[in-house]
C-alpha positions in Angstrom: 116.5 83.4 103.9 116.7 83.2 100.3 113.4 82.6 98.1 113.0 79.1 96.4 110.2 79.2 93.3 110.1 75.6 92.3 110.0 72.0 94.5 113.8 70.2 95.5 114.9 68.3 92.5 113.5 64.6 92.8 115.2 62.4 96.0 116.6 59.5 93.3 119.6 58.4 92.1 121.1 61.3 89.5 119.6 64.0 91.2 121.0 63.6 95.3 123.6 66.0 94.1 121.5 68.6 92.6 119.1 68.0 96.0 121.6 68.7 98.4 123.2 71.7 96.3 119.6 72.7 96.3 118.7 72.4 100.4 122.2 74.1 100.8 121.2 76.8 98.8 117.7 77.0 99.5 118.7 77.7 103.4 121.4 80.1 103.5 120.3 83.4 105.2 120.1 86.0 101.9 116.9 88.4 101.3 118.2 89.0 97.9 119.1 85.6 96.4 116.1 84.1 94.6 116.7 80.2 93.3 114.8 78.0 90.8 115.7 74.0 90.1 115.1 71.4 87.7 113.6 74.5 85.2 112.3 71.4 82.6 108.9 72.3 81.5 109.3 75.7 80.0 108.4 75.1 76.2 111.4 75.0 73.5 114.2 75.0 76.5 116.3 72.3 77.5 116.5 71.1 81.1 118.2 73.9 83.4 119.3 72.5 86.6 119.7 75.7 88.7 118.8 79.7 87.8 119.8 82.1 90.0 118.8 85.8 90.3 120.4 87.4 93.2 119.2 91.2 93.0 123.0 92.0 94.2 125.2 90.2 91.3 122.6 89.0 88.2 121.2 86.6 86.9 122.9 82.8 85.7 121.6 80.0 84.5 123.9 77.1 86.0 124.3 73.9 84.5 125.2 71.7 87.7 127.8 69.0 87.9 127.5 66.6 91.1 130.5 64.3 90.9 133.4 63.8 92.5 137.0 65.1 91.2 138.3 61.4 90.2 135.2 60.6 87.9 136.2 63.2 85.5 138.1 61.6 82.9 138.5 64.7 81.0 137.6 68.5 80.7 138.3 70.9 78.2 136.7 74.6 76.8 134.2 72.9 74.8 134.0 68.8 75.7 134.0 66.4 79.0 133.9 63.2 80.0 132.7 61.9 83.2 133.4 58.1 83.5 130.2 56.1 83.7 128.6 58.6 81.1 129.3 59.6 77.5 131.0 61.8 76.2 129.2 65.5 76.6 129.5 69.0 76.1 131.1 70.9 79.2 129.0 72.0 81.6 130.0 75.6 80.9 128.5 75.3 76.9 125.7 73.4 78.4 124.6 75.8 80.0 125.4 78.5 77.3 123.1 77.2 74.8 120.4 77.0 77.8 120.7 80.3 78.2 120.2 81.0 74.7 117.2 79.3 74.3 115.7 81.0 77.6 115.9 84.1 75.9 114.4 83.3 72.9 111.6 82.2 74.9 111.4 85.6 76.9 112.2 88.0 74.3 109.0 88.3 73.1 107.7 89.4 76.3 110.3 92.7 76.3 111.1 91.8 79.9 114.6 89.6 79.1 117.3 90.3 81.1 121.0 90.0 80.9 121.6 86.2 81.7 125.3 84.4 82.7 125.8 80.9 82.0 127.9 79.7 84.7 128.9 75.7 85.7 129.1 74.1 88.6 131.1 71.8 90.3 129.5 71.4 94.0 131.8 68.6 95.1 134.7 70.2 93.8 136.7 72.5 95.8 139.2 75.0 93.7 142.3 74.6 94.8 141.9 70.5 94.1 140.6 71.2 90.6 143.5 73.2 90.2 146.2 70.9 91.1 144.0 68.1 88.7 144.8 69.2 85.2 148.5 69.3 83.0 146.3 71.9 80.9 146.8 75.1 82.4 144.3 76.8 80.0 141.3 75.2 82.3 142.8 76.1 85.8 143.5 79.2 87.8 142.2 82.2 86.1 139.4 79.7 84.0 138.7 78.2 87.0 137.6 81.5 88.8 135.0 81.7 86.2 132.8 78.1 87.7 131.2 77.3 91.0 132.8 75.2 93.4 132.2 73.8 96.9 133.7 76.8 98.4 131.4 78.8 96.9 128.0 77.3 97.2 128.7 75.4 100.5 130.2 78.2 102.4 128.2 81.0 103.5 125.9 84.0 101.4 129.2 86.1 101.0 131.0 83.9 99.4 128.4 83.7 97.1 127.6 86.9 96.3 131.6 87.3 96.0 132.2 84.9 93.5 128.8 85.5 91.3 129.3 89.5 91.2 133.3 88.4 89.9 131.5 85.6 87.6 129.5 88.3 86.3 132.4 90.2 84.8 134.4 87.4 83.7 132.0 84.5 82.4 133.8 81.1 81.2 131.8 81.4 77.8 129.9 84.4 75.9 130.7 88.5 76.0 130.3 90.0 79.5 128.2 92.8 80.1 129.2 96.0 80.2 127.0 97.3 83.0 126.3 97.0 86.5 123.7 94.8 87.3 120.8 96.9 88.8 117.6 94.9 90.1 114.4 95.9 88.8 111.2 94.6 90.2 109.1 95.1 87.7 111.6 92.7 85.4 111.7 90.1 88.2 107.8 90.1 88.4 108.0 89.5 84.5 110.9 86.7 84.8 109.1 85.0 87.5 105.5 84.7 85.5 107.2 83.4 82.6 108.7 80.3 84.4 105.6 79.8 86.4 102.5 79.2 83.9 99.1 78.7 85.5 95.9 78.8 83.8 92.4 79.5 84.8 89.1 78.4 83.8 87.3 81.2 81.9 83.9 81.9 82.6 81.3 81.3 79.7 78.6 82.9 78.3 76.4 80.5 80.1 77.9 80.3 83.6 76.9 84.2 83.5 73.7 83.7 82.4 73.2 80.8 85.1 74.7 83.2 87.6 72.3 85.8 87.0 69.3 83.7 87.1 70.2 82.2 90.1 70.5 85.9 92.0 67.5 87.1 90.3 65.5 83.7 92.3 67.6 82.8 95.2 67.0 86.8 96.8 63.3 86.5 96.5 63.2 82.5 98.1 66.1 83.4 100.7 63.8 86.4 102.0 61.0 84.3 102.6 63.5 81.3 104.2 65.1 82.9 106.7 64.3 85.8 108.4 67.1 87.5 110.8 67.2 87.0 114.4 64.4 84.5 114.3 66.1 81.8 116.0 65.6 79.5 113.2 68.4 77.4 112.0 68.9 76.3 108.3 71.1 74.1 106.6 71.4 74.3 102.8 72.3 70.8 100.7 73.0 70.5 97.1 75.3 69.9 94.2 77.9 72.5 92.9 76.6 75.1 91.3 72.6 74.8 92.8 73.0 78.3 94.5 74.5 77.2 98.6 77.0 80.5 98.6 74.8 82.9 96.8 71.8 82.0 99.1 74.3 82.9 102.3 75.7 85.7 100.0 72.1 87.4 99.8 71.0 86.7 103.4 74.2 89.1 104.2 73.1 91.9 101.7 69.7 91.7 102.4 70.8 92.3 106.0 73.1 94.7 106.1 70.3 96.4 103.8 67.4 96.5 106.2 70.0 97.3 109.5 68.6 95.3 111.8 68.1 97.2 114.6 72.0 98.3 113.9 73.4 94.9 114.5 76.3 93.2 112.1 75.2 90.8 109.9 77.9 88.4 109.5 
């Protein structure tokens, strides 16, 4: 089953495309495909609607188009129109310039790889979009380079297929001139940089709190509760008055003494 990172784009009207591209994606049966959607909070990058990294064919930043074939009113290298909508750069330089921002944002980290910017069409099939156009400049061979139906919608082959020939032969940018080869470590990286989570840090009083209340809570527990006396003991109190650390020593102090060479758990 392939690995999904982030939630389902949002259930609402401009994203049931993208949601049912993702749910088809999200269930087809591939160990080595890992999928992230709506990428929008990473800091100095525009929205991404779909990255791929499939450890078999690379990785591709998709810029995804939901619409039907008739709501197109035009397409070209560099400009498109879909009726309803104004007038936009192509999906395929959409998703360039996203890529080129996502490295400048992992660059600095040393652990960028090689990224394809690839568009998407995932109500499309080819050989419609094919027969659509009088320009054959944006069909057969330039259409080999996008996403369709029959790719995403099919099964994991055709997948793989057509991202591994994508990979050679991009729409927009150079190609690379190497095999893609999955490296762990570089995933690892990739995935901590789109997945930011933060900590509190301890302070300089929370240890010195912490200390205090091992250096009192081992002599009173001691004299509370003694093992195997039958007594039972309930400790109440506010977050940070000691509950854990008082259960924590009764434990130690246990497994210190040996009871008789019982577990103390």
């Amino acid at each position: 089953m392939a690995h999904r990172h982030t939630p389902y784009p949002r259930n609402e009207p401009g994203h049931i495309g993208e949601l049912q591209l993702a749910k088809q994606l999200s269930t087809l049966p591939d160990d080595h495909l890992h999928v992230w959607f709506s990428v929008n909070a990473v800091p100095s990058v525009p929205d991404i609607d779909l990255i791929i990294w499939h450890e078999r064919a690379g990785v591709f930043v998709i810029e995804v188009k939901a619409v039907f074939l008739d709501e197109i009113e035009y397409f070209g290298w560099n400009r498109c129109k879909i009726s309803g909508r104004a007038e936009d750069l192509g999906p395929q330089q959409q998703a360039h310039n996203a890529v080129h921002f996502l490295k400048n944002y992992l660059e600095p980290t040393g652990e960028a790889p090689w990224i394809t910017s690839v568009a998407c069409w995932p109500k499309i099939r080819r050989v419609e979009w094919n027969a659509r156009w009088d320009d054959d400049r944006v069909c057969g061979e330039y259409s080999e380079s996008m996403l369709f139906l029959d790719d995403v919608c099919a099964d994991s082959t055709a997948l793989l297929e057509r991202l591994k020939r994508i990979w050679y032969n991009p729409s927009i940018g150079r190609h690379p001139t190497f095999t893609f080869r999955h490296d762990s470590n570089q995933f690892e990286a990739f995935q901590r940089s789109l997945d930011v989570k933060a900590c509190p840090k301890a302070t300089v009083n929370d240890y010195e709190r912490l200390r205090t209340l091992e250096g009192k809570i081992r002599q009173e527990v001691i004299k509370e509760v003694l093992p195997y006396s039958g007594s039972h003991v309930i400790y109440i109190g506010r977050p940070g008055t000691g509950k854990t650390f008082r259960l924590l020593q009764l434990a130690i102090y246990g497994s210190e003494q040996e009871f008789d060479g019982r577990p103390v758990l």
